[in-house]
C-alpha positions, 0 to 999 in steps of 0.5 A: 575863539571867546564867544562874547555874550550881549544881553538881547536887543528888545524893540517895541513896535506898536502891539509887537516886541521884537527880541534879537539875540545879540552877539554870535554864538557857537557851540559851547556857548552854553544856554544863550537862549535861556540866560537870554530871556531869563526875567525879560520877558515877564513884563511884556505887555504886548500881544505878539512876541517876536524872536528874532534868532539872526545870530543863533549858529546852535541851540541847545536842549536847555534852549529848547526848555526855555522856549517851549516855557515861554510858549506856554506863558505866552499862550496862558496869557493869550499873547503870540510867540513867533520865532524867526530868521531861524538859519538851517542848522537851527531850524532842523532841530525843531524838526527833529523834535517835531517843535516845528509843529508846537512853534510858529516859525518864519525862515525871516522877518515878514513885513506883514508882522510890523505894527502898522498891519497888525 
C-alpha cells in the first residue's frame, strides 16, 4: 500500500502553535518526522510548540534525531515543546530510549494547553 505524504498541518492559537503530522504513515515510509519539520519550524514565533503525532503509526531513528534537534532549538530560545496524542507503539520507543524523560509527552491533547489558559 503506497503511503501517501501531506506537508504538516500548522495552526496557531494564541501563544501556541500546534503541528499535526498528516497522512498515515507505517513502516517504510522513511523519515516522516524529519522531512516533516524540516525549515518549518525556524520561524515560529510563539512560546509553546505542540506536536500532535495522531497519524504517526512508527517512528524511526532519523525521527528521533530531528526531534531531540528541535528540543534543543526550543529550550535554546526558551520556548516549550510537547509532544502528544503518541499511540502505544510509538510511545514505547521514547521509553526504551528512556526520551520519555528528555521529552514532555501527553497520551492526547489537553484542554488545559489552549490558548485561553495559557
Amino acid at each position: 500500500m503506497p503511503i501517501l505524504h501531506f506537508p504538516p498541518k500548522v495552526e496557531r492559537k494564541g501563544y501556541v502553535t500546534v503541528i499535526t503530522f498528516t497522512g498515515r504513515r507505517n513502516r517504510g515510509a522513511g523519515s516522516a518526522v524529519a522531512s516533516e519539520l524540516e525549515g518549518r519550524t525556524d520561524g515560529i514565533g510563539e512560546r509553546h510548540l505542540l506536536l500532535d503525532f495522531i497519524n504517526m503509526d512508527v517512528i524511526t531513528g532519523v525521527d528521533l534525531g530531528a526531534l531531540i534537534t528541535l528540543q534543543q532549538k526550543t529550550g535554546a530560545s526558551g520556548k516549550q515543546l510537547t509532544l502528544f496524542n503518541l499511540n502505544a507503539h510509538v510511545y514505547e520507543i521514547f521509553a526504551i530510549t528512556k526520551l520519555n524523560t528528555v521529552f514532555e509527552i501527553l497520551r492526547e491533547e489537553s484542554h488545559q494547553l489552549m490558548p485561553s489558559q495559557i
